[in-house]
Structures are given as structure tokens and as C-alpha cells.
N, C-alpha and C positions, 0 to 999 in steps of 0.2 A: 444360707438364707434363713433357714428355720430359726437358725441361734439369734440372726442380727433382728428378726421380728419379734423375738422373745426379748430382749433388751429391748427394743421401743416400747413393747407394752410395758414393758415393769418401770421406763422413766416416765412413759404418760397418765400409769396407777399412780407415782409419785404426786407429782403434778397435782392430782386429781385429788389425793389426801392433803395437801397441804392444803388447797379452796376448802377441803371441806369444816364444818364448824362442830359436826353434830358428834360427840363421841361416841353414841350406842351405833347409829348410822356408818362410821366409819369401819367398827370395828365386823358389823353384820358387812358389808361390801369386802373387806378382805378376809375374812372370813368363807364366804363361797367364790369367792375369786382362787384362792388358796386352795378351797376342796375342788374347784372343779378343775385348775390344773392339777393337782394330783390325780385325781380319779384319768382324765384324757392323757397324761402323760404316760399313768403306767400300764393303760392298754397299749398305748401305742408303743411303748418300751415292751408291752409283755413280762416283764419283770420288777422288783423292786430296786433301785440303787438308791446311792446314797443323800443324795439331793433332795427324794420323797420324804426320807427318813427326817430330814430336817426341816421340809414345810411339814412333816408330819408334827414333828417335837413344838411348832412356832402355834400350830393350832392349839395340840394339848397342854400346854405352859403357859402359853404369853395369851393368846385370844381369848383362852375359856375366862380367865380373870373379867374379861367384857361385861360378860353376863351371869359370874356367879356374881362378883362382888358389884360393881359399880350399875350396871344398867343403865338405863335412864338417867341418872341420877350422877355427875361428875362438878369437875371443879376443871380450871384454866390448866393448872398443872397438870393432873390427870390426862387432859385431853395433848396438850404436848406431849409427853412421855411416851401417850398411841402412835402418836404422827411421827416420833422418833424412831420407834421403836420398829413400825412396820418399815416407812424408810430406811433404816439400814437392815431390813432383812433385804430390799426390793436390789441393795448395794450390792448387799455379799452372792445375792442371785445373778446379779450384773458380772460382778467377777467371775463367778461360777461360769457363766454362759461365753464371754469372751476371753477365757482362758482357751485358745486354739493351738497349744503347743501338740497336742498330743494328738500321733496319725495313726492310722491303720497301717500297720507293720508286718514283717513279718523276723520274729527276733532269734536270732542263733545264741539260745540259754541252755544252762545244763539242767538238765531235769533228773529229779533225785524221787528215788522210794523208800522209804522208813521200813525199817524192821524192828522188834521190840529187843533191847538187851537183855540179860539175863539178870533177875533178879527185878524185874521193871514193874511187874504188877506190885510186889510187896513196898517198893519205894514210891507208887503211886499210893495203895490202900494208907501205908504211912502217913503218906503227906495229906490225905483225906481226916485221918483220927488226930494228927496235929492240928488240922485247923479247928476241929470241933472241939478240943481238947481248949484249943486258945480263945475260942468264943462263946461256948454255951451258956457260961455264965449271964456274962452280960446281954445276949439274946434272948434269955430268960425275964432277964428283968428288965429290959426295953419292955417285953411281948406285957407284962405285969403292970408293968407302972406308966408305960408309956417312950414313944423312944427320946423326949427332950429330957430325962430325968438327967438330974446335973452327974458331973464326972466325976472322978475319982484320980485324974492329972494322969492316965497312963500316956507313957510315948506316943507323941502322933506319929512317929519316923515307924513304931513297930506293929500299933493299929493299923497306919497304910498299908504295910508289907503283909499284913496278915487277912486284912481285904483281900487286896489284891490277888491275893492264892485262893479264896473261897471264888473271885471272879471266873478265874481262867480253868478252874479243877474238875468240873462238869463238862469242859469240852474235850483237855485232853484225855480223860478219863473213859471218853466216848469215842476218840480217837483209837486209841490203845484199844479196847476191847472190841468194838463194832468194829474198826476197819483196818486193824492188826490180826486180832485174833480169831476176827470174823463169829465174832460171839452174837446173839441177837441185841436186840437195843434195849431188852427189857435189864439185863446186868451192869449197862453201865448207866442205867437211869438209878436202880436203885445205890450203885456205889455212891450219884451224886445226889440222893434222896436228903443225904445228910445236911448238904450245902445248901442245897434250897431251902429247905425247914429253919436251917438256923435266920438264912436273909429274911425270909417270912419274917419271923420271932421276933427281930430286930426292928421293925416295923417301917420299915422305908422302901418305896416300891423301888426307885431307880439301881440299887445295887440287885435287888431280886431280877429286874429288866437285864440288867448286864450279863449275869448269870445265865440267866434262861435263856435268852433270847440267843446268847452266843451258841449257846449247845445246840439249839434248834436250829440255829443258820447251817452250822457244822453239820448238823445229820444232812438237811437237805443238800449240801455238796458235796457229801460223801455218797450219799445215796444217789446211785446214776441210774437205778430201775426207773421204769416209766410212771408216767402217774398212773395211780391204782386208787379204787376203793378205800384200801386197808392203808394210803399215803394218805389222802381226802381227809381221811378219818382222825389219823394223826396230826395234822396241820392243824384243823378244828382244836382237838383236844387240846392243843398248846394255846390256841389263842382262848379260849374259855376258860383254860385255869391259870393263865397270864389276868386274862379280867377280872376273874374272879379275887383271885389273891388281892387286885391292888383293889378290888373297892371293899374290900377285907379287912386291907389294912388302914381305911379310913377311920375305922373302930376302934384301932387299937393304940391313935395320935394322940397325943395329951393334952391338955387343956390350953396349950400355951393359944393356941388358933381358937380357941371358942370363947377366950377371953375378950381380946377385942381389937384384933389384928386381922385375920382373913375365914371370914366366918364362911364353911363350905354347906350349902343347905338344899335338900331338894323342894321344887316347887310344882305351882302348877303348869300345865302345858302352855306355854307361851309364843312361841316360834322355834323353829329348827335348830337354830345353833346355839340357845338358852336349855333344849333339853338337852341334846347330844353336851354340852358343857358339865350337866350334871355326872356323867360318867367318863370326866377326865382330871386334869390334878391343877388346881388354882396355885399355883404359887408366891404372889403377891409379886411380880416381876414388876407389873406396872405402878404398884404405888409405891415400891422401893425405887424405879428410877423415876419416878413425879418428887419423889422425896428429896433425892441425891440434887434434881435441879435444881429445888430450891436452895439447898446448902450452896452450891457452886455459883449461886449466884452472889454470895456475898465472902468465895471462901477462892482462896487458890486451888488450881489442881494439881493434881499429884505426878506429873508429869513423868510418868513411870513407877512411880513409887508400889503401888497397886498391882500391878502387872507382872511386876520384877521379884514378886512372890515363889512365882515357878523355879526361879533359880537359887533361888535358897531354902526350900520348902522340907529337905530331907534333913537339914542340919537341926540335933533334937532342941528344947525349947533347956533341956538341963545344964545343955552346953552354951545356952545365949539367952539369958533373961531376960535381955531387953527385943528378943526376937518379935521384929512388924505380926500382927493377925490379918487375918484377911478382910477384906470388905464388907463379906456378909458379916462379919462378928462384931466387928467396931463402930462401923457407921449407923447400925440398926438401934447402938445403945447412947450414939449421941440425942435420937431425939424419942425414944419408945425406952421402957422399963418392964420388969418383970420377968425376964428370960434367964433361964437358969445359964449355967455356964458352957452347956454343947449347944446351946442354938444357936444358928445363923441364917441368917435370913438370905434369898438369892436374886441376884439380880441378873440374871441373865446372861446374852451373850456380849451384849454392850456394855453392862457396868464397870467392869475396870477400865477399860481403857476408856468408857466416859469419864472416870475418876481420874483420869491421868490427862485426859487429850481435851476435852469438852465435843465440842461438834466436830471438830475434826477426825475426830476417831472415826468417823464415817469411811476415812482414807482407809485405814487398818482394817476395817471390816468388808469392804470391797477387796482386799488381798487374801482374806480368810477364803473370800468363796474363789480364790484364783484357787491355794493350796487345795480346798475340798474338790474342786476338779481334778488336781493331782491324787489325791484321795482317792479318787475313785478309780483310778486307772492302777492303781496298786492294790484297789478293793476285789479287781475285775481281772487279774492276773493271779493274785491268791486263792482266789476261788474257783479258778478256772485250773489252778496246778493238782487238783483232787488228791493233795497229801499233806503234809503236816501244815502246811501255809496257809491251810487253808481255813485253821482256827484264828490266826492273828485277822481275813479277811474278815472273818464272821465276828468280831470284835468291834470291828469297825461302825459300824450299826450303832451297838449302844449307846458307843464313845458317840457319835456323833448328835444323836437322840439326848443323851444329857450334856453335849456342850453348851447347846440351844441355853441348859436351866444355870451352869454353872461350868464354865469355859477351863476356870484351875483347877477345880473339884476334877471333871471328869480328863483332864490332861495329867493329873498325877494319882489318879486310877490308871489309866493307859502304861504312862512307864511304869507301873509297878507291874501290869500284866505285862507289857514286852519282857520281864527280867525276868517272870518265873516263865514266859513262851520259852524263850532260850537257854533257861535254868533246866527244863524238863525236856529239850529236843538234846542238849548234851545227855542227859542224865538217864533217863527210860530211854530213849530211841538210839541209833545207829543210821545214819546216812549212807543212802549209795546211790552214786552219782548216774546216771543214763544220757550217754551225749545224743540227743536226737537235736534237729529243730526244730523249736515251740512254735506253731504258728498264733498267731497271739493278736487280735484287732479288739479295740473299746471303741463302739459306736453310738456310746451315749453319748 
């Protein structure tokens, strides 16, 4: 009953946005509509999942654009793109919420405990001076010049792969010595000291978010002590230097946004969701899909085209020259100039498959939130196994936090982290298998 009154409110919030005319109005009403189910939710949940993560990302991405850039002050396009853009979040919530396959069980699994192999710290410490070996350069001079400074054509197939390993290296690195070798947390923070500094350097908050925030989910379900003080303490500390870093790295963006695309500025005290906007990340979500309507209104759509990126995205560009770019790269230069050659602009969790489907994509993103229901029940199982699975749960989070900004972007981040999860549970670890049975319920 709880779920089918959460679906009626979020078709008669629909409803209620399409009547309305006002864009700053619209955006202020889902705006605390949004924080106040969040805040009621996760007392009454007690916990975080992953659902919050994503009205969380819808506020920090797509709402705060409301009131850094536009205000008061909008255009017809602009104000559809609002009404689309909350509408199919109210979808994928709809899916979310009437996805009912999943019951309170009790499941006969084999349950495994990790041992470290022999040689496994130096093939870890390795794989840590590889990656800074393969990045400090250029995190050097992102941190110097800015992180749009144009390329230099390396591999994207070997760029991703080599992300992808600074993502996931902080966790299991925290694995292995916190809860292998029962070392304190201060050894395996500093081994991943490195990773963090280079993301820093680099100057883009969401791969730093991936990173951190995975480790820190990781410690928290590895650590089964009770809450303490000296845990308090540490929660805190992660969320202060998580804030701090990303309005840090507002310093360190390049001119391409102060030129005159999405100008981020603080002001004076206005209302509540104009200030709290100032310390969160504008991405221009909504005037890139106000943009994209226009085109599509006199343009065909890409009926997959778009989309079908993720299945060719590892094949290198050396081997297919005439290899498609993505959305944010090509679309942003049919009608704006000046962007060196790494920028791309993002549109969110709608834009491709706006780009392929028009409004019907509405269908595809009410099935995203059926799948993030299944999401969650494999988020709440991995975290629940308190061993090695339980870094892929704590993963989960990020990916989901930047699907919201860029759906392929953080989907082939992900399989790059599943490949080195399983590159380093072969490689450091040793499985062994424990036949109990798991009792195992998600009653989110």
C-alpha cells in the first residue's frame, strides 16, 4: 500500500507540473517536494539506498541549474525541458516503486571468506605506482591549466582502463589491509592517498566521488563495531573533505564556463534552494536538453544511434576513424563554439535516448527505475555478505549518483571497475567457500 500511494503522488506531482506555467515556481515545488521525500524516507528507511542517491544526484545536477543559471528569468524551451526532465524522473520513480518482483526470502547461497595470497600486497602497492605512473602527468596539468585543456589523441580504450583502476584501488586496497590483514585504516588510506590527489589534480569532482565515496561505503560495511565517537568522527571527516575538495575544484575549471555557457556565481541570500544551489554542481543539463528540443524539432531522431554507443565504445578510434562521438561532444558543436577538443557537454539521464526515441523515451526510463529496483536488491546483498562483494555494493552509489549527469559516461566507468573487481578477487585474494544458509530480506 505504501508503494501504490507513492505512485499516485508522483502521477498527480506529474499532472500538477504539466498545469503549471511558472519555471522558477516549478523548479522551487520539486525542489522541496524532492528534499522532503528524501529527508522522510531515510529516517524511515534508517539508512541510505539507492533510490535517495538518485533523487539526491536529480537535486545536485539537474535542479540546482533552476536557480544558479536561469531564475526568474526563462524562455518556452527552457521551461519544457523542466517539465520533461522532472516528468521522467517522476517515471523512473514510478518503475522504481512498482517493480514488486522482489520478496523477503530466505536463500540457500554459498558464502565465501577471502584470504590474501601470497605476494598480494606488492601486486596491489604495484598496481597503485602504475596508475600514478600513468596519470600524474596529465593530472598535473589539468590541476595547472584547467581540466578542458585540449588533448593530445591518447587512447580512450586505455584512458578508460586506466580510470577505471584509480576508481576501484582505494577500496580494495582498504579491503586487503583493513579487513584481511586487520591493519588500522590509517595504512590503507594512505596507500590510497595517491589516487585521491591525482583525482583532485585532475580537476573533476565525479571521478574523485567514485573513488571516495566507494572506500568510505566499503569501510562502513566492513566495520561491524557499533557507532562510536571516534566512527561519528570519521563519517564527518569524509563528508567535509568530500565538500571541501569539490568546491575546491570549482577553482581549478577553465574558462570554457566563464565564458558564456554556464556561468556558476555566488549571490546574495535569496531563498533556500538558491543558496543551498550555490554549493552544488550546475551542469547545464537543462539548457542542453532545451537545446536538443529545438534541433529535434526540425531534425530526425537517432533511433538508437545514440545509445548504441555503449556497445562499441572499447573498439580504439585508431582502429575506426570514422568511429560515431557521443552526444555530449557533437551536438554541443552543432550550435555553440569555442570548446577545445576534451569538452563535452552533458545531458543527463534523458538525453540519449531523447536523441533516439523523442518522448517516448519516457517508456525506457520508467524501465531504468524497474532495473534500479533490481539494483538495489543486489546493492543490499553485497553489502550485507561483509567480504569482498561488498566493494562492487559500495560502488553502486557513485555509478548511480553520476548516471543521473551522464548515463554512458558512468556505465562504462562501471564495467571498467567490474573488470579490474574480478581482475584483483583472482589475483590478490583466494576464495573459500562456507556452505551455511544466508538469510537474506530487502525491505526497501
Amino acid at each position: 500500500m505504501n508503494k501504490l500511494i507513492k505512485i499516485v503522488l508522483l502521477i498527480l506531482f506529474s499532472l500538477i507540473i504539466v498545469m503549471l506555467d511558472d519555471f522558477y515556481m516549478i523548479g522551487t515545488f520539486y525542489f522541496y517536494s524532492l528534499l522532503g521525500f528524501l529527508i522522510f524516507d531515510v529516517i524511515k528507511q534508517k539508512k541510505i539506498i539507492l533510490i535517495h542517491i538518485w533523487c539526491l544526484g536529480f537535486i545536485y545536477i539537474i535542479l540546482s541549474e533552476v536557480f544558479l543559471i536561469f531564475g526568474e528569468t526563462s524562455n518556452l524551451y527552457a521551461l519544457n525541458a523542466l517539465k520533461y526532465l522532472i516528468i521522467a524522473n517522476n517515471f523512473l520513480l514510478i518503475g522504481y516503486y512498482s517493480n514488486t518482483n522482489i520478496k523477503n526470502n530466505i536463500i540457500k547461497t554459498k558464502k565465501f571468506t577471502y584470504n590474501a595470497k601470497k605476494g598480494g600486497a606488492f601486486l596491489l602497492i604495484a598496481s597503485i605506482l602504475f596508475y600514478v605512473a600513468m596519470t600524474w602527468q596529465e593530472a598535473i596539468r589539468s590541476f595547472a591549466m584547467g581540466r578542458e585543456v585540449d588533448t593530445d589523441g591518447e587512447s580512450f580504450v586505455i584512458g578508460s582502463v586506466v580510470n577505471a583502476m584509480g576508481f576501484l584501488l582505494p577500496s580494495v586496497t582498504l579491503f586487503y589491509f583493513y579487513h584481511i590483514k586487520k591493519k588500522s585504516l590509517l595504512i590503507p588510506f594512505l596507500f590510497s592517498t595517491p589516487v585521491f590527489l591525482i583525482l583532485f589534480m585532475s580537476g573533476s569532482r565525479f571521478p574523485l566521488l567514485f573513488s571516495f565515496l566507494g572506500f568510505f561505503i566499503t569501510y562502513q560495511n566492513l566495520n561491524t563495531a557499533k557507532i562510536s565517537v571516534k566512527k561519528i568522527f570519521l563519517m564527518s571527516s569524509a563528508v567535509i573533505i568530500l565538500l571541501s575538495a569539490s568546491l575546491a575544484m570549482k577553482e581549478f575549471r577553465s574558462g570554457i564556463k566563464l565564458n558564456n555557457n554556464y556561468i556558476e556565481s555566488d549571490s546574495n541570500y535569496k531563498d533556500f534552494p538558491t543558496y543551498v544551489s550555490q554549493y552544488l554542481s550546475n551542469e547545464g543539463v537543462i539548457d542542453m536538453t532545451s537545446l536538443m528540443m529545438r534541433h529535434f524539432e526540425s531534425h530526425e531522431h537517432l533511433y538508437g544511434k545514440s545509445s548504441s554507443f555503449l556497445l562499441y565504445f572499447w573498439v580504439p578510434r585508431e582502429l575506426w576513424n570514422d568511429k560515431p562521438t557521443m552526444l555530449g561532444h557533437w551536438f554541443v558543436r552543432e550550435y555553440r563554439s569555442g570548446f577545445v577538443s576534451g569538452h563535452s557537454s552533458s545531458f543527463g539521464f534523458t538525453g540519449d535516448l531523447f536523441a533516439d526515441f523523442g518522448y517516448f523515451s519516457i517508456i525506457l526510463i520508467f524501465l531504468i527505475g524497474r532495473l534500479l529496483r533490481n539494483a538495489e536488491n543486489f546493492r543490499a546483498k553485497s553489502l550485507a555478505s561483509k567480504n569482498y562483494n561488498v566493494i562492487i555494493g559500495a560502488m553502486l552509489f557513485p555509478y548511480v549518483f553520476f548516471f543521473v549527469r551522464s548515463p554512458i559516461t558512468a556505465t562504462m566507468t562501471f564495467l571498467g571497475i567490474l573488470f579490474f573487481f574480478y581482475l584483483f578477487k583472482r589475483v590478490i585474494f583466494s576464495e573459500v567457500v562456507i556452505n551455511k544458509k544466508n538469510s537474506f530480506g530487502n525491505k526497501n
